[in-house]
KOLTORLO-720176 format. One line per field, with one value per residue: x, y, z of N, C-alpha, C in turn; residue number from 1. Coordinates in steps of 0.2 Angstrom, whole numbers. Layout:
N
nX = c(X,...)
nY = c(Y,...)
nZ = c(Z,...)
caX = c(X,...)
caY = c(Y,...)
caZ = c(Z,...)
cX = c(X,...)
cY = c(Y,...)
cZ = c(Z,...)
nr = c(NUM,...)
This chain:
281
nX = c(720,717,713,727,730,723,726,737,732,727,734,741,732,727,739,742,730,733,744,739,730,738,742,750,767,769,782,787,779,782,796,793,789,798,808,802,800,814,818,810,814,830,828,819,826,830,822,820,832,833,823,829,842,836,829,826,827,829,828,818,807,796,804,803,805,806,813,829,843,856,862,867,876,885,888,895,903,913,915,921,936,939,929,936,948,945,939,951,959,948,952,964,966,958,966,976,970,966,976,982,972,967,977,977,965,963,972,967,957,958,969,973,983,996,992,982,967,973,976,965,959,967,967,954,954,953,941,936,941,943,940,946,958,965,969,978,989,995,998,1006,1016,1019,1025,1031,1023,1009,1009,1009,997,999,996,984,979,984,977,965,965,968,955,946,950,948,933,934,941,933,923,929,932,923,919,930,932,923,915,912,919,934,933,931,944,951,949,952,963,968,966,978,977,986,992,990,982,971,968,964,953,944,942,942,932,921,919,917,904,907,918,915,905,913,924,917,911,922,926,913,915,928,923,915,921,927,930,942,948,946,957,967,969,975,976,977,975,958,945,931,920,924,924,913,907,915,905,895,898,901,897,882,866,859,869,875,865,866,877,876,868,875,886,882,875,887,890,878,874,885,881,871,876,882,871,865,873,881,877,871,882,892,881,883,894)
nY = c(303,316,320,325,338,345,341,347,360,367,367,379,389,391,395,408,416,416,423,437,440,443,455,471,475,486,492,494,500,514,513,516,530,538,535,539,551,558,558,569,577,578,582,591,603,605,606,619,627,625,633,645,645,650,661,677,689,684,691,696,685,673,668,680,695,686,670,664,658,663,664,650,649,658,653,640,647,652,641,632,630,624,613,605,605,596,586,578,576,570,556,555,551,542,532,531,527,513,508,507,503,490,480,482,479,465,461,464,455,442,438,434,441,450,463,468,471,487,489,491,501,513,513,519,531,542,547,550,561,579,585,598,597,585,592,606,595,590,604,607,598,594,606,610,605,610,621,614,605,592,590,594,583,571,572,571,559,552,556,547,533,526,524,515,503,499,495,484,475,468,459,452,444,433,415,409,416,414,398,395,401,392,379,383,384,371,366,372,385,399,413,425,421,416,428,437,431,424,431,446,444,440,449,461,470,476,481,490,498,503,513,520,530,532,542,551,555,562,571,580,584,596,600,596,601,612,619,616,620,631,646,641,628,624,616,609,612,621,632,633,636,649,656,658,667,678,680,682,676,669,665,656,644,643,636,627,617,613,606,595,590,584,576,569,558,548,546,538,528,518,513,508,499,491,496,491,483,494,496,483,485)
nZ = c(870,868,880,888,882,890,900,904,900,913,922,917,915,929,932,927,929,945,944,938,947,957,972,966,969,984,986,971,966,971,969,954,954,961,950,939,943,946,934,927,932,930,917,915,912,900,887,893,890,879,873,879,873,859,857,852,862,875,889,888,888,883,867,862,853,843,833,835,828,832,844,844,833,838,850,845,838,851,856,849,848,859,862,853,858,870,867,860,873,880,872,872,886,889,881,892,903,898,895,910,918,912,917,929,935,929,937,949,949,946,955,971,984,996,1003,992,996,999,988,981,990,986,971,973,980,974,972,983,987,988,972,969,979,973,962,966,973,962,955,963,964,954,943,932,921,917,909,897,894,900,912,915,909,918,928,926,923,934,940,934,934,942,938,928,930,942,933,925,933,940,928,923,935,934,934,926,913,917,919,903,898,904,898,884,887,890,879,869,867,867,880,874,864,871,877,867,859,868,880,880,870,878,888,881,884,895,893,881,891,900,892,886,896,904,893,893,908,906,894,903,915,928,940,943,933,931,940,933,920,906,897,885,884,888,894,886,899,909,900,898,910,910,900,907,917,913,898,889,894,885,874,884,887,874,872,881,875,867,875,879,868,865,876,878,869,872,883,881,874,883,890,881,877,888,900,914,917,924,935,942,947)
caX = c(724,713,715,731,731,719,728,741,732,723,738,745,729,728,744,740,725,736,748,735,727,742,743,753,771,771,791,787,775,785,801,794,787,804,813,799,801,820,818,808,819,832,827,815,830,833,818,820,837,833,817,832,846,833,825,831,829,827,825,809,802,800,805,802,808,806,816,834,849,861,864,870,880,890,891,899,913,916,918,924,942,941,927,942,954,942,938,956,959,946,952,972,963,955,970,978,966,965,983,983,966,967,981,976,957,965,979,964,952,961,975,973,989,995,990,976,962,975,978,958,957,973,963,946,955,953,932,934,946,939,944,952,964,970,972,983,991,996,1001,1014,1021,1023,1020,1032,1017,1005,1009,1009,992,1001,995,977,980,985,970,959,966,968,949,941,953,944,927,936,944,927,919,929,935,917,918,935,932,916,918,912,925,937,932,934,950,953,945,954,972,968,969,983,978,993,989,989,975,966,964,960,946,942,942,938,925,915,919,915,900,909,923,913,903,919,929,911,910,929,925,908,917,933,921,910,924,925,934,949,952,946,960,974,969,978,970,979,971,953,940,923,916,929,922,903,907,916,899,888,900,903,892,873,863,856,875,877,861,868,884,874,868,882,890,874,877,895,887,872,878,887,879,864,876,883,863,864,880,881,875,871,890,891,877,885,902)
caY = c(308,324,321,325,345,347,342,353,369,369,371,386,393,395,400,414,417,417,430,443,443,444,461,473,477,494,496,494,509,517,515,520,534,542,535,547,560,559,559,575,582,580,581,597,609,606,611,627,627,625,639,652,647,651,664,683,691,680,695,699,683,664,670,688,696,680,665,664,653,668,662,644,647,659,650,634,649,652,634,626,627,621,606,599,600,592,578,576,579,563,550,553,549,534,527,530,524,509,505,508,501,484,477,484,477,459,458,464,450,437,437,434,443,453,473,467,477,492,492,492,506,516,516,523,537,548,546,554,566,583,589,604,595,582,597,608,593,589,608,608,591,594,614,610,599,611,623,610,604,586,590,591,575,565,576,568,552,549,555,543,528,521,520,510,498,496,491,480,470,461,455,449,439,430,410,405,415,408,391,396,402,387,375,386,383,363,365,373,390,405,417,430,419,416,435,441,425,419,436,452,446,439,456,466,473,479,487,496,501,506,517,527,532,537,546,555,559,566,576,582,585,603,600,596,604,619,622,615,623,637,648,638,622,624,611,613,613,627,636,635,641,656,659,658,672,684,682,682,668,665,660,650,642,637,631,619,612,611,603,591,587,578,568,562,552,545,542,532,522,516,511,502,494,489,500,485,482,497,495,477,486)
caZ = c(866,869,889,888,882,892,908,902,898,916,928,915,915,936,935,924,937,950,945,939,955,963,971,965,977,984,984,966,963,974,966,950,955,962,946,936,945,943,925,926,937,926,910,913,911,892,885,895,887,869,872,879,866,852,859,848,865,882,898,889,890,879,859,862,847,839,836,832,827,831,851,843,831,843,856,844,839,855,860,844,849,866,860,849,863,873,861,862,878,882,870,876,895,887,879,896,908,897,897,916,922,912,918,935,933,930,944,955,950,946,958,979,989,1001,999,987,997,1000,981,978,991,984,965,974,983,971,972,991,989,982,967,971,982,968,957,970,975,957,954,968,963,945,942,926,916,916,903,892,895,901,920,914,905,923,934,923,922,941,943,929,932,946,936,925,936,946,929,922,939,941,923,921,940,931,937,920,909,920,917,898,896,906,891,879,887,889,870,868,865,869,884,870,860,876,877,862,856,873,887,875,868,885,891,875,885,900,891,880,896,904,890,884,902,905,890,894,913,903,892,909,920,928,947,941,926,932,943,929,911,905,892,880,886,892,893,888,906,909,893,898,917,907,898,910,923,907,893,890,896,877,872,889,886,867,874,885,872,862,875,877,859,865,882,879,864,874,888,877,872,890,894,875,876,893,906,918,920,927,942,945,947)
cX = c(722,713,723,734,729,723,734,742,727,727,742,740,729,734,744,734,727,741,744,731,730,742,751,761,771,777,789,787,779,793,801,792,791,808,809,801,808,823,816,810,825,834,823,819,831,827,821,827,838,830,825,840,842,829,828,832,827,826,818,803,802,798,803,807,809,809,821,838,856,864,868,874,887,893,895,905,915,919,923,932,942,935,933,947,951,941,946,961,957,950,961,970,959,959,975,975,966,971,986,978,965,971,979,968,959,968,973,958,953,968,972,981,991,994,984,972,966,977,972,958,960,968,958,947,952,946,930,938,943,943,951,960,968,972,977,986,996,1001,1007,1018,1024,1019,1024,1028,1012,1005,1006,1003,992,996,987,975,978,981,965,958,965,960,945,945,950,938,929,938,937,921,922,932,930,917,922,936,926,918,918,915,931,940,933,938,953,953,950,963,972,970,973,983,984,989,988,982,970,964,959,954,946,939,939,932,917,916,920,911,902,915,921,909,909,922,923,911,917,928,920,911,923,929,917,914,927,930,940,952,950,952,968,974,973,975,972,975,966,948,933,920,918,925,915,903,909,909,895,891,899,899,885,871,861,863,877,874,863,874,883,872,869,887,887,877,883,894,882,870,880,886,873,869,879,878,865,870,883,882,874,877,891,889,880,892,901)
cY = c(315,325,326,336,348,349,346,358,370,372,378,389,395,397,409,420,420,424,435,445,444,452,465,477,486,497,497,499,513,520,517,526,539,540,541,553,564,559,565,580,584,583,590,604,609,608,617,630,628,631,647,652,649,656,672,689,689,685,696,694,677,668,676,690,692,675,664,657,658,665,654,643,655,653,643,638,650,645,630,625,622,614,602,597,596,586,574,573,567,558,551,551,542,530,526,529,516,502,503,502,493,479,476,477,468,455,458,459,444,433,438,438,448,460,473,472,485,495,495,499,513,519,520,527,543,550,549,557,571,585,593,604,591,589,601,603,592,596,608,603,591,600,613,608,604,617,619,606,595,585,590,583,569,567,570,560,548,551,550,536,523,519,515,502,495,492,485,472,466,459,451,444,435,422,405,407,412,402,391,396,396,381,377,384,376,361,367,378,394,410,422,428,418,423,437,437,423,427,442,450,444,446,461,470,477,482,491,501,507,514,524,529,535,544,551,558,564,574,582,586,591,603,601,600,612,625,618,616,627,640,647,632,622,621,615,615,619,631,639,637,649,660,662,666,676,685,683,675,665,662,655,647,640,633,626,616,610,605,596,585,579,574,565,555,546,540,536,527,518,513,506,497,491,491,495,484,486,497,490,480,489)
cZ = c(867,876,890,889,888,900,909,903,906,922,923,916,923,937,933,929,942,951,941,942,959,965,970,974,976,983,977,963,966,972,958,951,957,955,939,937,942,938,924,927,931,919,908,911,901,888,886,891,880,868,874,874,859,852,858,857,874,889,895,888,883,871,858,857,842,839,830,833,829,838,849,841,834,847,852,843,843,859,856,844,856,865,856,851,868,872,862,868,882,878,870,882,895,887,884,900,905,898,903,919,920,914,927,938,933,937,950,954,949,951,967,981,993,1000,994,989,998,993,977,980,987,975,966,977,980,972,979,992,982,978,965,975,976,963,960,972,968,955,957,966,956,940,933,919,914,911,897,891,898,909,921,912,913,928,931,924,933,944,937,930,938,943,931,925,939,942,924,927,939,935,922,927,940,930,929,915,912,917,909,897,899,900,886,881,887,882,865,866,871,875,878,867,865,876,874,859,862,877,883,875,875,887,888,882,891,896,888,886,897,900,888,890,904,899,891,901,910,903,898,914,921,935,948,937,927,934,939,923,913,902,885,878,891,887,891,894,908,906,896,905,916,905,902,916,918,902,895,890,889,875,878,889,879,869,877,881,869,866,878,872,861,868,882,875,869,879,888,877,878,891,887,874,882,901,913,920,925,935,943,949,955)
nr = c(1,2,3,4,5,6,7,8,9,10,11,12,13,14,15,16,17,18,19,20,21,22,23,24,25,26,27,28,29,30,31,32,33,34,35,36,37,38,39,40,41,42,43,44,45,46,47,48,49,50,51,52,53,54,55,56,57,58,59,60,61,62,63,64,65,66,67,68,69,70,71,72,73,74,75,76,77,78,79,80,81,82,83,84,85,86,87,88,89,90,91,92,93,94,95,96,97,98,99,100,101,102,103,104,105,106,107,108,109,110,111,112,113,114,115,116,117,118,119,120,121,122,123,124,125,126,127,128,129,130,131,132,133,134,135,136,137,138,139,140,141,142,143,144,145,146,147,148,149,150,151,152,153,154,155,156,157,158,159,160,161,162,163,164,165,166,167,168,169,170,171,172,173,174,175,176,177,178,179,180,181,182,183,184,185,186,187,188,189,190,191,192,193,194,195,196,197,198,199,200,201,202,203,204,205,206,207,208,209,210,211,212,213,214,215,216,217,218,219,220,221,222,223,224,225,226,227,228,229,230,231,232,233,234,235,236,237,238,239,240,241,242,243,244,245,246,247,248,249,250,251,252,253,254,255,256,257,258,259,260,261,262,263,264,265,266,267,268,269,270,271,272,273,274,275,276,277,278,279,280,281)
């Protein structure tokens, strides 16, 4: 009876043994070393960002003349029209990418037939064709929309509607939802009940990936919408390219942060809510 634990706890322990004398992989060190670095790279600008939006006079050096709130809450009146048509702006680019991409995102994972990979390429054109071309091309083809701010509406839509599509096609082509909704019809569930209690929620984590991400590119996106606002309908990205030619860098440096405030939210929650999707896509 005492034998017994014994012989048990002697193969855990060498195994224990075994893997902390294992040595360590150099890819390893190697790729965290580049993934730090990339984090400092990134990240070291917003400091500097905070010290020159709060800073009463930034040419003469870090909070020379002291340290103000005067550059922030400029730079919010200057943006706070063009942040709530932005806000806007994103979540009409959601509800149409959603409406577009799901059905899309289905037919391409669940369906075999002929034009299939010309229908995948067709969605990911827009990802190799610059900007400025889909927005000039957009202009000439439908110069009446843009007044109205409609023509920003479908720049947008046609550059955020691939990552949508590319994240939510490896979830919904998953062998074992499938096999579910399969289960679920043997029992007499309705293609409608199949969806909404069977397919949603397996792919809760990739939709949420998906739409916080069309959202964060909306709010971010500057190529297209550069060259289809008006000065009716100008995005924030637009806005903060304005500061930065015309004004003073301490209100261009609060507008970053301002416009910070909208994408980084957004962007946590993508890593919290199923960022992985994502990289698989």
């Amino acid at each position: 009876m005492q034998t017994e634990p014994m012989t048990t706890a002697l193969p855990l322990a060498r195994a224990r043994l075994h893997t902390a004398k294992a040595p360590a992989d150099p890819m390893m060190s190697i790729g965290r070393s580049f993934t730090l670095f990339a984090v400092i790279l990134c990240l070291a600008p917003i400091p500097l960002a905070i010290a020159v939006a709060t800073t009463a006079n930034w040419p003469l050096g870090f909070w020379a003349e002291g340290f103000t709130l005067r550059w922030l809450s400029e730079g919010w009146q200057a943006v706070q029209p063009y942040a709530l048509f932005s806000l806007l702006t994103a979540l009409i680019v959601l509800a149409v990418d959603l409406a577009i991409g799901l059905p899309a995102s289905w037919v391409i994972a669940r369906h075999s037939f002929p034009g299939r990979q010309v229908l995948t390429a067709l969605i990911n054109v827009p990802l190799a064709v610059p900007g400025i071309a889909i927005a000039l091309s957009l202009i000439l083809a439908y110069p009446l929309a843009r007044p109205s701010g409609l023509l920003l509406v479908v720049g947008q839509v046609v550059y955020t509607l691939p990552f949508l599509v590319a994240t939510l096609a490896p979830a919904l082509a998953q062998p074992d939802l499938i096999e579910r909704e399969a289960v679920a019809q043997t029992l007499g569930a309705s293609a409608i009940q199949r969806f909404f209690f069977v397919t949603l929620p397996s792919i809760r984590s990739a939709m949420l990936a998906a739409l916080i991400l069309v959202f964060t590119l909306s709010m971010g996106e500057f190529n297209v919408s550069f060259f289809l606002f008006t000065p009716l309908n100008k995005t924030l990205p637009v806005e903060l390219y304005s500061a930065y030619i015309t004004g003073r860098v301490e209100v261009a440096a609060a507008i970053t942060l301002i416009f910070l405030a909208f994408v980084v939210p957004a962007a946590i929650a993508i890593e919290r809510l199923g960022g992985s999707k994502i990289g698989q896509a």
